[in-house]
Each structure stands twice: as C-alpha cells, then as structure tokens.
mmCIF file of the N, C-alpha and C atoms, coordinates in Angstrom:
data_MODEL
# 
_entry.id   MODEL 
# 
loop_
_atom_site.group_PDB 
_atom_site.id 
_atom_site.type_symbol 
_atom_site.label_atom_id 
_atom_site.label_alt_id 
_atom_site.label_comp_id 
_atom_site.label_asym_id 
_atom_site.label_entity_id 
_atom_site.label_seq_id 
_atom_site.pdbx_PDB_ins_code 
_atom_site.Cartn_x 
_atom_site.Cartn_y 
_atom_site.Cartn_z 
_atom_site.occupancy 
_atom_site.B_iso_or_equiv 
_atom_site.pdbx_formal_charge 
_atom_site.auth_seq_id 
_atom_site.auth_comp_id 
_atom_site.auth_asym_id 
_atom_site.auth_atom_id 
_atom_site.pdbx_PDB_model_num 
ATOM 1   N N  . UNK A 1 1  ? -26.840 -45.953 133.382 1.00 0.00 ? 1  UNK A N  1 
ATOM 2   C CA . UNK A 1 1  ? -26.332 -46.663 132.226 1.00 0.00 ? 1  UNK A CA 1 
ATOM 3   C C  . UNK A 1 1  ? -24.865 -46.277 132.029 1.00 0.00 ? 1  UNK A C  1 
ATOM 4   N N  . UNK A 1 2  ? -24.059 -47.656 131.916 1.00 0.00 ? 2  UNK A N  1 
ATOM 5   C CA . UNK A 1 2  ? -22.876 -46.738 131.906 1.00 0.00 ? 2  UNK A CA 1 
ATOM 6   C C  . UNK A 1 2  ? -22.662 -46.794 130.361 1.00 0.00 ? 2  UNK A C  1 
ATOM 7   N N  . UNK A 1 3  ? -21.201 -46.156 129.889 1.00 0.00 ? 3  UNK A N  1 
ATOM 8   C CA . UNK A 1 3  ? -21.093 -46.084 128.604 1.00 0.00 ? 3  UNK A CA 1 
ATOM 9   C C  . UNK A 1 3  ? -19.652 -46.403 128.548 1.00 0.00 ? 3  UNK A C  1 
ATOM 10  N N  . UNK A 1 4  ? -19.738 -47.487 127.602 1.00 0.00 ? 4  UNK A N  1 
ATOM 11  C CA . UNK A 1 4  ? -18.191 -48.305 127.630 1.00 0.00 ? 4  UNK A CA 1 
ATOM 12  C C  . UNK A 1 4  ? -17.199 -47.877 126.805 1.00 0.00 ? 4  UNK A C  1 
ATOM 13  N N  . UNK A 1 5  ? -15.920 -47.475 127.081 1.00 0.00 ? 5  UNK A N  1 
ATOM 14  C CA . UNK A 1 5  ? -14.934 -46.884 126.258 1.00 0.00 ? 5  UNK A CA 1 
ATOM 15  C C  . UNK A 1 5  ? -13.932 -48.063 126.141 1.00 0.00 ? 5  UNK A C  1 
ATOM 16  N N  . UNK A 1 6  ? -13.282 -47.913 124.785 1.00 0.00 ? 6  UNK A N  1 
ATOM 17  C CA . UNK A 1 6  ? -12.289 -48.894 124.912 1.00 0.00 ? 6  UNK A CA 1 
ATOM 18  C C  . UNK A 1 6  ? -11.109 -48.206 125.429 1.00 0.00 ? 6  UNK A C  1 
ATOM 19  N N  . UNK A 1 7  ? -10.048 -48.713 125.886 1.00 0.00 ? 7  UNK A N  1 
ATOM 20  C CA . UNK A 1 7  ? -9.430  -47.976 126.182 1.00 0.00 ? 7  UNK A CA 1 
ATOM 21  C C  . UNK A 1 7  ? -8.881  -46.984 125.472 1.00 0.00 ? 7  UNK A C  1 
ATOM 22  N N  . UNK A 1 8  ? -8.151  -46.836 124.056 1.00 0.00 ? 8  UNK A N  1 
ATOM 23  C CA . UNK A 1 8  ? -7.693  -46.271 123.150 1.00 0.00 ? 8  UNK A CA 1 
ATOM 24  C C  . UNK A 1 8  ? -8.720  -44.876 123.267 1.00 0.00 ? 8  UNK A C  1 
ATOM 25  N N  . UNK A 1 9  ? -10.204 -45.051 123.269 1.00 0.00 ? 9  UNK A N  1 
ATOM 26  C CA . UNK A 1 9  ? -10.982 -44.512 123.318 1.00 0.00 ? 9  UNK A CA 1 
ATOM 27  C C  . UNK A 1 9  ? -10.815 -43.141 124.646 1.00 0.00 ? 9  UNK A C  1 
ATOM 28  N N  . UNK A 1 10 ? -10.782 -43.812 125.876 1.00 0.00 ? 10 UNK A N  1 
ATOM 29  C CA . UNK A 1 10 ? -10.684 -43.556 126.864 1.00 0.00 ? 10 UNK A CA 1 
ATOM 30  C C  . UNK A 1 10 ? -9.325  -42.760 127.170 1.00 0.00 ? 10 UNK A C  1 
ATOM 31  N N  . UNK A 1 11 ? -8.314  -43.206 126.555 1.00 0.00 ? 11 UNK A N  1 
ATOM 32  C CA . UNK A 1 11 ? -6.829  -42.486 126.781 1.00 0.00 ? 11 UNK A CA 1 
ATOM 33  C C  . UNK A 1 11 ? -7.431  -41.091 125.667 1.00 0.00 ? 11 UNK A C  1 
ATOM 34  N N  . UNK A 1 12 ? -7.388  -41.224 124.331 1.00 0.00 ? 12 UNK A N  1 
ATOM 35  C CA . UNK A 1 12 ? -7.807  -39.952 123.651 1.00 0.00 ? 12 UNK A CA 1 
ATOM 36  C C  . UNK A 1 12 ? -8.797  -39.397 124.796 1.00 0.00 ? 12 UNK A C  1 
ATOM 37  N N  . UNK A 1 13 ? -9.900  -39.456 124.843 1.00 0.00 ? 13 UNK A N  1 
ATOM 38  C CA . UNK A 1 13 ? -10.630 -38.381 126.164 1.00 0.00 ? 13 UNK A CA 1 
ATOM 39  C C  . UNK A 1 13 ? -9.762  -37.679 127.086 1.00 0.00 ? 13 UNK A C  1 
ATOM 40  N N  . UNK A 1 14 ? -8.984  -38.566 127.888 1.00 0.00 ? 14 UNK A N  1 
ATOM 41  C CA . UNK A 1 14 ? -8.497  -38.404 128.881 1.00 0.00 ? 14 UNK A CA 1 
ATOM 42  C C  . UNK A 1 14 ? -7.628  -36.945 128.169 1.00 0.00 ? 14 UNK A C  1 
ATOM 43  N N  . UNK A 1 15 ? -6.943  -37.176 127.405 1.00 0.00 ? 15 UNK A N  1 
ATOM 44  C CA . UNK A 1 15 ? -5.841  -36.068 126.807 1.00 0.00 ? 15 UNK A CA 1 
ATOM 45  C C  . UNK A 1 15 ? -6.581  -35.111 126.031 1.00 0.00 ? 15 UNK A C  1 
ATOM 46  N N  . UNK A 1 16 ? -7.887  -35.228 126.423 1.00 0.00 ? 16 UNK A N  1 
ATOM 47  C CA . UNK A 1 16 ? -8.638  -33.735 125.275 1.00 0.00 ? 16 UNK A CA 1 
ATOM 48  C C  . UNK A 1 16 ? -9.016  -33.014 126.729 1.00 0.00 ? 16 UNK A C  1 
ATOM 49  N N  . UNK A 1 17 ? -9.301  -33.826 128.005 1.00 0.00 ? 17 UNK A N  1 
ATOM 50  C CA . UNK A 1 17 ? -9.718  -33.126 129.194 1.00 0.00 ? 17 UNK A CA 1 
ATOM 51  C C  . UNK A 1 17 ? -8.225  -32.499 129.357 1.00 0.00 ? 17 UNK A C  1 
ATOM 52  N N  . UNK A 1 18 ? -7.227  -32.807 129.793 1.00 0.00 ? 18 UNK A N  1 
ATOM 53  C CA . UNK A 1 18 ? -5.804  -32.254 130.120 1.00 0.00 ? 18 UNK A CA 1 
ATOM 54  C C  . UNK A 1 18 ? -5.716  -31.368 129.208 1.00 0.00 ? 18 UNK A C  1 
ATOM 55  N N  . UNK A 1 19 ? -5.968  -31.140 127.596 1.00 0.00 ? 19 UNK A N  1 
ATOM 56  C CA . UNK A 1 19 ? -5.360  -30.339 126.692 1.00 0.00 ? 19 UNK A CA 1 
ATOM 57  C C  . UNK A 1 19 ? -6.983  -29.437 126.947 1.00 0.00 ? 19 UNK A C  1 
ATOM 58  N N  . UNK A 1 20 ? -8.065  -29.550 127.384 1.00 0.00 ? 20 UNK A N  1 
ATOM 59  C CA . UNK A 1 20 ? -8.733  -28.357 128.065 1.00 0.00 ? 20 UNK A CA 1 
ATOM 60  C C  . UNK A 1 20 ? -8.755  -27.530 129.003 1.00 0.00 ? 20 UNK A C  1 
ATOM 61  N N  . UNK A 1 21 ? -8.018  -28.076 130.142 1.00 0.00 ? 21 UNK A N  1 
ATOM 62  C CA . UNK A 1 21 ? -7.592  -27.592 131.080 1.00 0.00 ? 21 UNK A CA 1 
ATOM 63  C C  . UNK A 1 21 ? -6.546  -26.203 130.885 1.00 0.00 ? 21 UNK A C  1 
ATOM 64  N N  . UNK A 1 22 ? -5.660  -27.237 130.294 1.00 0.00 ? 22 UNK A N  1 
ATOM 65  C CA . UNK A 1 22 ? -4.126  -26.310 129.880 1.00 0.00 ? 22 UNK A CA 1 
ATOM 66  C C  . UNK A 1 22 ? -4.842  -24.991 128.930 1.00 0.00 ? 22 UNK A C  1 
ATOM 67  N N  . UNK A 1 23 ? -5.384  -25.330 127.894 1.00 0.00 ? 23 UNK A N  1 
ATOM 68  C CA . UNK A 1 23 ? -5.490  -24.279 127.196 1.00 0.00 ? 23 UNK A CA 1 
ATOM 69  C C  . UNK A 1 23 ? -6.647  -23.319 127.495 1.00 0.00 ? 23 UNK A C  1 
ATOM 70  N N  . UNK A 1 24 ? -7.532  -23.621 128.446 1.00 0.00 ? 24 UNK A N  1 
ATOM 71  C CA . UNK A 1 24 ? -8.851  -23.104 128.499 1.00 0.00 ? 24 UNK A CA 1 
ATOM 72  C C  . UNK A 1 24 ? -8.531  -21.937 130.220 1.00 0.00 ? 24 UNK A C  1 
ATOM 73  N N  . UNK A 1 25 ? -8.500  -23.037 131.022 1.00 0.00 ? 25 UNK A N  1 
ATOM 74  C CA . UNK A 1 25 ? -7.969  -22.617 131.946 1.00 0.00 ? 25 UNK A CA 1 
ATOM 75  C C  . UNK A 1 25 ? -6.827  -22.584 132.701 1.00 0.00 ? 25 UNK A C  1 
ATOM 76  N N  . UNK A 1 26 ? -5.643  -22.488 132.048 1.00 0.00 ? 26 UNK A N  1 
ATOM 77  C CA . UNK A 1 26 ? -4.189  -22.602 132.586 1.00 0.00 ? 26 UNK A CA 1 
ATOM 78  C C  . UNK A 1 26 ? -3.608  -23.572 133.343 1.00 0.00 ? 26 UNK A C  1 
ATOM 79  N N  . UNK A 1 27 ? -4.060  -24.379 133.467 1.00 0.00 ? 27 UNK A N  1 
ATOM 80  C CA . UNK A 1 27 ? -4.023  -25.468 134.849 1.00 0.00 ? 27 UNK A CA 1 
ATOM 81  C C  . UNK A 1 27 ? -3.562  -26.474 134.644 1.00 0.00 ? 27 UNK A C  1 
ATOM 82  N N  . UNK A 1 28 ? -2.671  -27.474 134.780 1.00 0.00 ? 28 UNK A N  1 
ATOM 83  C CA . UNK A 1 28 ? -1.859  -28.671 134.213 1.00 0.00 ? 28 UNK A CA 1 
ATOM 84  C C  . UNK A 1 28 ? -2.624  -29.582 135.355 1.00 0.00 ? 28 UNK A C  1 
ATOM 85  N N  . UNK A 1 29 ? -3.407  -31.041 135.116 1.00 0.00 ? 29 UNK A N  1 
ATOM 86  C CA . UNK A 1 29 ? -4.113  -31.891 135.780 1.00 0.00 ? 29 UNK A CA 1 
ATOM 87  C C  . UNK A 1 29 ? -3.831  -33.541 135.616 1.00 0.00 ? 29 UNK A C  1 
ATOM 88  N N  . UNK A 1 30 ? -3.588  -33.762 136.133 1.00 0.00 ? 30 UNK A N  1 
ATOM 89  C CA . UNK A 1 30 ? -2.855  -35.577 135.818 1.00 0.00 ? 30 UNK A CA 1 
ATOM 90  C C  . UNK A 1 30 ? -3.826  -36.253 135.019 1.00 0.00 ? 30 UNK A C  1 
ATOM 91  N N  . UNK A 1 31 ? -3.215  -37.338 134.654 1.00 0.00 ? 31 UNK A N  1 
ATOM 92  C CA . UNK A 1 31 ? -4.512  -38.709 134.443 1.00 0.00 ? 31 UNK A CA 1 
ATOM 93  C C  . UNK A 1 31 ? -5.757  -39.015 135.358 1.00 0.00 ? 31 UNK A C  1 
ATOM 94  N N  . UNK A 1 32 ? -5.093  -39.155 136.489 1.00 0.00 ? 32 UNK A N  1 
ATOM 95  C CA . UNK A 1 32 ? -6.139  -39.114 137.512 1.00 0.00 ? 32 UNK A CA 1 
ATOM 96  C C  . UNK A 1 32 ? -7.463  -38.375 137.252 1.00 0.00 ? 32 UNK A C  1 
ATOM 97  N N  . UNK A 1 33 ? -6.955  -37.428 137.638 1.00 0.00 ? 33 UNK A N  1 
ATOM 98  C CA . UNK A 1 33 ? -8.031  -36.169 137.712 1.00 0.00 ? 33 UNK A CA 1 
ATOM 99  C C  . UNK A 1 33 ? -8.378  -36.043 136.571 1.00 0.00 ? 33 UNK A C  1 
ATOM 100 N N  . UNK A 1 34 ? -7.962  -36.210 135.290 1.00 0.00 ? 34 UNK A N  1 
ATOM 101 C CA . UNK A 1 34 ? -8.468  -36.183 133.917 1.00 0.00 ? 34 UNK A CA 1 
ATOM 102 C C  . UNK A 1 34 ? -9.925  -37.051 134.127 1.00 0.00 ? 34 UNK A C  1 
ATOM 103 N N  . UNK A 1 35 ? -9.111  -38.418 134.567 1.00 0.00 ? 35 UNK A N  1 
ATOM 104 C CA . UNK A 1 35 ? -10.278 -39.587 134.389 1.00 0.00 ? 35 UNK A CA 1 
ATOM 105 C C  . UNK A 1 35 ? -11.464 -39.203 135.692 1.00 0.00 ? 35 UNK A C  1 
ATOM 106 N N  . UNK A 1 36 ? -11.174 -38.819 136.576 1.00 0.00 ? 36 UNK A N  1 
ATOM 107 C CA . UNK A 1 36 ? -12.326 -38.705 137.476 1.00 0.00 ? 36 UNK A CA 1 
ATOM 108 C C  . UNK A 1 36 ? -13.589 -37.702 136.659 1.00 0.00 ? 36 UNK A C  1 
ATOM 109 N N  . UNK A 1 37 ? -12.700 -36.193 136.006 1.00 0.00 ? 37 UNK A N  1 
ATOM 110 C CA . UNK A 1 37 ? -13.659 -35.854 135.035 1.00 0.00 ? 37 UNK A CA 1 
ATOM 111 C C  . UNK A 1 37 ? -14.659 -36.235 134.102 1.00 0.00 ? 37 UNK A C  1 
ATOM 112 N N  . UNK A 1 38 ? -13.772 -36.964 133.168 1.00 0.00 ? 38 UNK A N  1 
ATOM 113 C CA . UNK A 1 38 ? -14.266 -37.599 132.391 1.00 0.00 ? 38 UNK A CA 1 
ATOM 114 C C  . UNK A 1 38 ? -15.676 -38.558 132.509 1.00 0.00 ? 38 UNK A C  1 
ATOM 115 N N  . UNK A 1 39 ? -15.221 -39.406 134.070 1.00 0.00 ? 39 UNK A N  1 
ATOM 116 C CA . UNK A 1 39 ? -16.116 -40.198 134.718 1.00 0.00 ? 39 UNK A CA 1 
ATOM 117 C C  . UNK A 1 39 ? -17.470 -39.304 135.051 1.00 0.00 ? 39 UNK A C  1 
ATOM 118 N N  . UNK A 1 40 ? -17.165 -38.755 135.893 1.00 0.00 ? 40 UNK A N  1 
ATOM 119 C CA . UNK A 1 40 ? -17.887 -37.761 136.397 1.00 0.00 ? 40 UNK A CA 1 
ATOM 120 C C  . UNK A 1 40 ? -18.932 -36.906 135.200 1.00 0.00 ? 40 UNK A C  1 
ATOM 121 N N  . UNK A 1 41 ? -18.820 -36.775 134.063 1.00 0.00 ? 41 UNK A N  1 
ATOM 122 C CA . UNK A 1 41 ? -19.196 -36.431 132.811 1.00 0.00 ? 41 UNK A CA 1 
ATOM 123 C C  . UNK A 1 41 ? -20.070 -37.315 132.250 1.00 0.00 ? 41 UNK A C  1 
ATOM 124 N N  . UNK A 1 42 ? -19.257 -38.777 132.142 1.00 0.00 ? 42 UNK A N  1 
ATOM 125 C CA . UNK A 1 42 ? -19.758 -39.513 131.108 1.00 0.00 ? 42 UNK A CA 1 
ATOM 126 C C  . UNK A 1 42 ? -20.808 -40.401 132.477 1.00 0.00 ? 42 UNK A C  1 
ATOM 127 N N  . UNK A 1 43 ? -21.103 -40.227 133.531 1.00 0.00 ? 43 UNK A N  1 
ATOM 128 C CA . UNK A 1 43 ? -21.930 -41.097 134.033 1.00 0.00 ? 43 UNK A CA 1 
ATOM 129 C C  . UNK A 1 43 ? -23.232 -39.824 134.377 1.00 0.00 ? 43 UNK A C  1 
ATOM 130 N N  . UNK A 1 44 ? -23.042 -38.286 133.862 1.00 0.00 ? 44 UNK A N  1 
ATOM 131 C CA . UNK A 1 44 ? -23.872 -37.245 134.410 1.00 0.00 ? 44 UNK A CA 1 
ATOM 132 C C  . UNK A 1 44 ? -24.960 -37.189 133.469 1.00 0.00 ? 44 UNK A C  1 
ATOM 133 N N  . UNK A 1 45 ? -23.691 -37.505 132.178 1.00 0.00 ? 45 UNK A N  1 
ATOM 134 C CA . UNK A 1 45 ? -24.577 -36.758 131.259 1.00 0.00 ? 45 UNK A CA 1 
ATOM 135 C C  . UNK A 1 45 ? -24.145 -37.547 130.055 1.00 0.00 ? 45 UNK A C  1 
ATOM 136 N N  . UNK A 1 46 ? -24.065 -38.729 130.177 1.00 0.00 ? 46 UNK A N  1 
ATOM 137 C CA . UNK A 1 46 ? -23.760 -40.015 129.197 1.00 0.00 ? 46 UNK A CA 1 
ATOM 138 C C  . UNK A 1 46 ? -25.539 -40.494 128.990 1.00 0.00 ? 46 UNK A C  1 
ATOM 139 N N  . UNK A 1 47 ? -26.184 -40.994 129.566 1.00 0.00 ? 47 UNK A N  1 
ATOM 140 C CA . UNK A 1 47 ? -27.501 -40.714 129.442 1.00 0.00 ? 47 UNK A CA 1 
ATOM 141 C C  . UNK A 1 47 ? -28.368 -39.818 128.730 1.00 0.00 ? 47 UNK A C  1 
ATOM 142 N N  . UNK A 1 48 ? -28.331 -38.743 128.752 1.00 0.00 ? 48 UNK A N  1 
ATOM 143 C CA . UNK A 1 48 ? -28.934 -37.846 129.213 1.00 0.00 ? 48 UNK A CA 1 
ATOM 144 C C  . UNK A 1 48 ? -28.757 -37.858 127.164 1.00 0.00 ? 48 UNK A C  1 
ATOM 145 N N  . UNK A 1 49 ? -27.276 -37.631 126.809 1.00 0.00 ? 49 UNK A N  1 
ATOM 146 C CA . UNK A 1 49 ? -26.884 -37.620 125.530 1.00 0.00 ? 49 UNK A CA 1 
ATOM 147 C C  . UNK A 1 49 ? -27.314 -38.569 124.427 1.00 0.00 ? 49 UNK A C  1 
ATOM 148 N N  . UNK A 1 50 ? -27.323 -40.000 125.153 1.00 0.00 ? 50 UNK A N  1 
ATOM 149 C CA . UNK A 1 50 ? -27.696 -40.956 124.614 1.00 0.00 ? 50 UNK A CA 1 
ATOM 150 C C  . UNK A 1 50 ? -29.275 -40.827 124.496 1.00 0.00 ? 50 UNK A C  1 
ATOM 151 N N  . UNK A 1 51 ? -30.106 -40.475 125.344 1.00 0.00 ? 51 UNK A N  1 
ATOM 152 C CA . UNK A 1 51 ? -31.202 -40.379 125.037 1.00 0.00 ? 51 UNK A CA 1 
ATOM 153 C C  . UNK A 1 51 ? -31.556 -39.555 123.866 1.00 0.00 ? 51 UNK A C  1 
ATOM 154 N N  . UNK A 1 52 ? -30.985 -37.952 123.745 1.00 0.00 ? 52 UNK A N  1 
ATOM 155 C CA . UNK A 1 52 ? -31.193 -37.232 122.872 1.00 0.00 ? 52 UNK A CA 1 
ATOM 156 C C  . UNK A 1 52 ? -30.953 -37.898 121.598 1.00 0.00 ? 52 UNK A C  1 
ATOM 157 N N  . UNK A 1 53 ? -29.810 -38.559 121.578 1.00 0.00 ? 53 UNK A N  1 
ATOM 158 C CA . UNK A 1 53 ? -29.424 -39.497 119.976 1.00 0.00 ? 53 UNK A CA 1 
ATOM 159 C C  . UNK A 1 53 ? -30.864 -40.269 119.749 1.00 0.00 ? 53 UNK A C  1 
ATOM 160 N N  . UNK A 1 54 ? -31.436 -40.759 120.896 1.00 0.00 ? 54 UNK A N  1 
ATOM 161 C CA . UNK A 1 54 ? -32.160 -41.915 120.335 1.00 0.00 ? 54 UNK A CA 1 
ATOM 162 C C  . UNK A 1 54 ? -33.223 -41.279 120.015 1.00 0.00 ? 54 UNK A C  1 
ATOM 163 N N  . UNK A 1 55 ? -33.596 -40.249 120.213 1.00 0.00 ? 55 UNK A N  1 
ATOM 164 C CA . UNK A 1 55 ? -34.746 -38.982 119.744 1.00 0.00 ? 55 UNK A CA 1 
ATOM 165 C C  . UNK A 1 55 ? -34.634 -38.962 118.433 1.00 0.00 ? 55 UNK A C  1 
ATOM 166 N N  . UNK A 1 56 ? -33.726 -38.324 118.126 1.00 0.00 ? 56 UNK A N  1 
ATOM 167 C CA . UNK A 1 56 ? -32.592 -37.523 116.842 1.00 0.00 ? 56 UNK A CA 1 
ATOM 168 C C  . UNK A 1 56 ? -32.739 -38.602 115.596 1.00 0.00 ? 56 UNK A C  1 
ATOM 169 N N  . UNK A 1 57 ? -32.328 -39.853 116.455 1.00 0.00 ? 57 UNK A N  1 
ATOM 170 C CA . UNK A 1 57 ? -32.618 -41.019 115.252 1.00 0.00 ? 57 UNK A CA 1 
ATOM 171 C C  . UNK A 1 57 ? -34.215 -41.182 114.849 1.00 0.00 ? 57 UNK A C  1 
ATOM 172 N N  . UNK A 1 58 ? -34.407 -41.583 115.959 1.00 0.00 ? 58 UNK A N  1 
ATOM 173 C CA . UNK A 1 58 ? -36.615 -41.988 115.661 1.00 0.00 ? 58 UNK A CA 1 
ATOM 174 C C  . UNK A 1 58 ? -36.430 -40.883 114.831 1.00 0.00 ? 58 UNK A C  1 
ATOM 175 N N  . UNK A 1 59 ? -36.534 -39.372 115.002 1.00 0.00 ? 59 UNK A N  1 
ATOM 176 C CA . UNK A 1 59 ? -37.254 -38.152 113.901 1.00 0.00 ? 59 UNK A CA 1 
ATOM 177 C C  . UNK A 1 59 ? -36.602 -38.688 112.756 1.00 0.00 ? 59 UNK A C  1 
ATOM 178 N N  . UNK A 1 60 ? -35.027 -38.912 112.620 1.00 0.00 ? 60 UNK A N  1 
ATOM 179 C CA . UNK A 1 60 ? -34.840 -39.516 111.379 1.00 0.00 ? 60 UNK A CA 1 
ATOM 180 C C  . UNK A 1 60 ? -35.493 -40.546 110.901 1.00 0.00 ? 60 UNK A C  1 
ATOM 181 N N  . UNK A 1 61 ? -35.923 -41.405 111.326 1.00 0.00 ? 61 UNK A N  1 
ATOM 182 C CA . UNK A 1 61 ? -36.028 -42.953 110.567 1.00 0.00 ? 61 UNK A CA 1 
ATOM 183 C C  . UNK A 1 61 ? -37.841 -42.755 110.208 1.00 0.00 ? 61 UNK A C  1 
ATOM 184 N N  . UNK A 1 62 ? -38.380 -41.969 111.176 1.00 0.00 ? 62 UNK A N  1 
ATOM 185 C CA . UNK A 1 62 ? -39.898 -41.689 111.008 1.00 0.00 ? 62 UNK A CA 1 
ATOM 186 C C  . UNK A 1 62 ? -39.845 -40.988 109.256 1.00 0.00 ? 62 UNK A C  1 
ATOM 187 N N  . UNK A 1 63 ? -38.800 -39.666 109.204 1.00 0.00 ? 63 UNK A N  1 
ATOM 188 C CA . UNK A 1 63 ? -39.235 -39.465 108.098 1.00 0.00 ? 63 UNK A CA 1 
ATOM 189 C C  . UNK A 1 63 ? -39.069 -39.753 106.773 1.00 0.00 ? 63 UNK A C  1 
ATOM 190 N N  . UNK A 1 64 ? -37.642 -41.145 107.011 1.00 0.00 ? 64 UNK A N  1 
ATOM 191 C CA . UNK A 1 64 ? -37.719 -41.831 106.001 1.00 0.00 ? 64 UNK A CA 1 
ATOM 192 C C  . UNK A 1 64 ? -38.644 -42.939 105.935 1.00 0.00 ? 64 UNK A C  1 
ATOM 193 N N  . UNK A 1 65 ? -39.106 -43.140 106.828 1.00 0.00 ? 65 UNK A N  1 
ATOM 194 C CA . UNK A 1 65 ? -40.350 -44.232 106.779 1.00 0.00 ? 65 UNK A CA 1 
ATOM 195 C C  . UNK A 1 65 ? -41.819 -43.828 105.886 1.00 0.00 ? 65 UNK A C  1 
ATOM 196 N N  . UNK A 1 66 ? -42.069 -42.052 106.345 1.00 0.00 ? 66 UNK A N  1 
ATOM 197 C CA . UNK A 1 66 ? -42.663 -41.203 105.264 1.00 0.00 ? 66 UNK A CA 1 
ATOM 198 C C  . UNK A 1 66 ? -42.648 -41.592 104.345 1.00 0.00 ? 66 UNK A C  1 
ATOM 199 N N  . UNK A 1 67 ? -41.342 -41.305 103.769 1.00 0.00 ? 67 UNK A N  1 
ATOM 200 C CA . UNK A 1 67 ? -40.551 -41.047 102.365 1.00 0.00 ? 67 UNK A CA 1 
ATOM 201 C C  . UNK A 1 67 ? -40.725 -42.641 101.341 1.00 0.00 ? 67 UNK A C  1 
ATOM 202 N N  . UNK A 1 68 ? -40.440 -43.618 102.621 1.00 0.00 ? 68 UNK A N  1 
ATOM 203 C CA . UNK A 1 68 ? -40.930 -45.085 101.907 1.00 0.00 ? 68 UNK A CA 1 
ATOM 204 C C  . UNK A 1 68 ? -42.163 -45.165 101.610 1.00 0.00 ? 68 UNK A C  1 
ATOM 205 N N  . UNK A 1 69 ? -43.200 -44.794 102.423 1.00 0.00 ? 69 UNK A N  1 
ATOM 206 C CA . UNK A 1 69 ? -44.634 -45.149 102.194 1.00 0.00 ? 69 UNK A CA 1 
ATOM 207 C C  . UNK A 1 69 ? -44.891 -44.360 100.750 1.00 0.00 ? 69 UNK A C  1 
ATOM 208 N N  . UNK A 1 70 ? -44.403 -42.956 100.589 1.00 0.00 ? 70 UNK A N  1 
ATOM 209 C CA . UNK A 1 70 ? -45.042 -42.311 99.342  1.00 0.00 ? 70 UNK A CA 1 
ATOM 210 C C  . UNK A 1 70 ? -44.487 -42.910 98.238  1.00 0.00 ? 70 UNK A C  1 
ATOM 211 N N  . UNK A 1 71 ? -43.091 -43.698 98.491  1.00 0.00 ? 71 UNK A N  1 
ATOM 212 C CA . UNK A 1 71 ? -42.398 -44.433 97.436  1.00 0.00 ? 71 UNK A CA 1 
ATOM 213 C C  . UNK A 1 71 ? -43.165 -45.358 97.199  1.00 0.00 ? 71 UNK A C  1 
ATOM 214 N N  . UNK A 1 72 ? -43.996 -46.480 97.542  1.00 0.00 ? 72 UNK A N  1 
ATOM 215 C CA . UNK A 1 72 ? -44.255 -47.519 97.890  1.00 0.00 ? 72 UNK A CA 1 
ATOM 216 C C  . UNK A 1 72 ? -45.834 -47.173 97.168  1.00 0.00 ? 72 UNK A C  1 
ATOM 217 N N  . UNK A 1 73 ? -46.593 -46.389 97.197  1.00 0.00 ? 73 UNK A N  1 
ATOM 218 C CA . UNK A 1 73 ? -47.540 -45.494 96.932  1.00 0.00 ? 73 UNK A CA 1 
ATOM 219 C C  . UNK A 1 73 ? -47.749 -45.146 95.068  1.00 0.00 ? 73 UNK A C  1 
ATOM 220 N N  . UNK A 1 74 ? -46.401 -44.629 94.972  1.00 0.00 ? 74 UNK A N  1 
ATOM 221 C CA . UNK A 1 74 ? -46.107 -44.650 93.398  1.00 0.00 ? 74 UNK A CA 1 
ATOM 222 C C  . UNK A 1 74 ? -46.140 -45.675 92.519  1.00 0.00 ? 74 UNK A C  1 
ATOM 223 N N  . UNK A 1 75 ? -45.565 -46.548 93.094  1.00 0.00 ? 75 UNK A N  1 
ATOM 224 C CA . UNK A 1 75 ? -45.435 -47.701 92.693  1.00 0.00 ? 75 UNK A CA 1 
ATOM 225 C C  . UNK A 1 75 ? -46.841 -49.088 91.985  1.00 0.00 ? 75 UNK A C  1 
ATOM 226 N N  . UNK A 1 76 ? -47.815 -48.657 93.134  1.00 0.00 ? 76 UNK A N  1 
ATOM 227 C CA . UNK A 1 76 ? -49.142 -48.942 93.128  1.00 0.00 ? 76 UNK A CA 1 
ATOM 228 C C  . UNK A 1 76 ? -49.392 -49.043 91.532  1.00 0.00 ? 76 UNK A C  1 
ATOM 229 N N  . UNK A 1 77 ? -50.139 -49.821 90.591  1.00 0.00 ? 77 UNK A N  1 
ATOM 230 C CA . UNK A 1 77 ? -50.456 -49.373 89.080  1.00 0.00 ? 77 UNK A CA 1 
ATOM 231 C C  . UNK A 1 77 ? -52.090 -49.524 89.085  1.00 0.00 ? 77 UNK A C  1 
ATOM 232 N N  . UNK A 1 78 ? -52.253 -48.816 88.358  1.00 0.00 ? 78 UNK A N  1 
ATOM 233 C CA . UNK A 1 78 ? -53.946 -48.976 88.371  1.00 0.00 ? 78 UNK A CA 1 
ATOM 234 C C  . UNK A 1 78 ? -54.365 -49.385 86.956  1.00 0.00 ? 78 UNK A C  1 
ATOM 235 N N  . UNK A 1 79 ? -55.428 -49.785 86.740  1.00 0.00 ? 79 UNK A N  1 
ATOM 236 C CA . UNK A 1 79 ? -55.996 -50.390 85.274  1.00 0.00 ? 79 UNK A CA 1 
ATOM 237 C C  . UNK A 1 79 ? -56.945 -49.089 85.028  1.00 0.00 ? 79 UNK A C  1 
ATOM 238 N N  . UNK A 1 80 ? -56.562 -48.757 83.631  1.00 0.00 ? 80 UNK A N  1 
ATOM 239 C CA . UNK A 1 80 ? -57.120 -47.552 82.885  1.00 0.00 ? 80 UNK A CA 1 
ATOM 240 C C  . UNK A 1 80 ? -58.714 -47.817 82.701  1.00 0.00 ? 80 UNK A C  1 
ATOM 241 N N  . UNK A 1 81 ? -59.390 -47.318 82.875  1.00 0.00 ? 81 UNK A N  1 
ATOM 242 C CA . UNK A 1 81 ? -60.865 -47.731 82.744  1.00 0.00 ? 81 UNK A CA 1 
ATOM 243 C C  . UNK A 1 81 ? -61.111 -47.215 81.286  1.00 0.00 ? 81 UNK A C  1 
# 
C-alpha cells in the first residue's frame, strides 16, 4: 500500500530526514538520499503504521459505541406501575 504525500508534505519529510542525519549522526545527505530514506521507510513501515491506527481507532469508536448504547439505555422511560 503505498502512502501518498503531497508534495509540500514530502519536501517537509525530506528536511526532517537531512536535519536527522546532521544532528543525530553528523553526516550531511542530499535530497536524493533523503528521499530514498524516506521511501524506503514509508513503503517498510507505512503499512505496518497504518494498520496500528486502524486498531487504535476500532478500540476507540467500540468504546464510544459502549458509551452510546448506555446513553440510549437511559433514555428508555418506563410506566410506573
């Protein structure tokens, strides 16, 4: 699956890989090699991330779905006998 950057998108990345390089490990690395990283990243473990989100969400939405049913529950009126 790939994962689509716009470019704007894609130039910021590109300059957080170069400004990791430089500051992490001393090393000054072109665009090029920025983007092969980047690539190399986002096709390894672009998946892999995206899946976890879509986990992350279901546990979310399950337990507001909970949260609706007991709402929904209250709501119910009963006739006083």
């Amino acid at each position: 699956m790939a994962i689509n950057l716009s470019p704007e998108e894609k130039k910021l990345l590109v300059q957080e890989v170069q400004t990791f390089f430089e500051q992490e490990r001393e090393e000054t690395i072109g665009v090029i090699a920025a983007e092969n990283i980047l690539d190399f990243f986002l096709n390894n473990l672009g998946t892999v991330i995206y899946n976890k989100a879509l986990d992350d969400a279901r546990v979310w939405f399950s337990k507001k779905m909970e949260n609706l049913e007991t709402d929904f529950d209250l709501l119910y009126r009963y006739r006083e006998k």
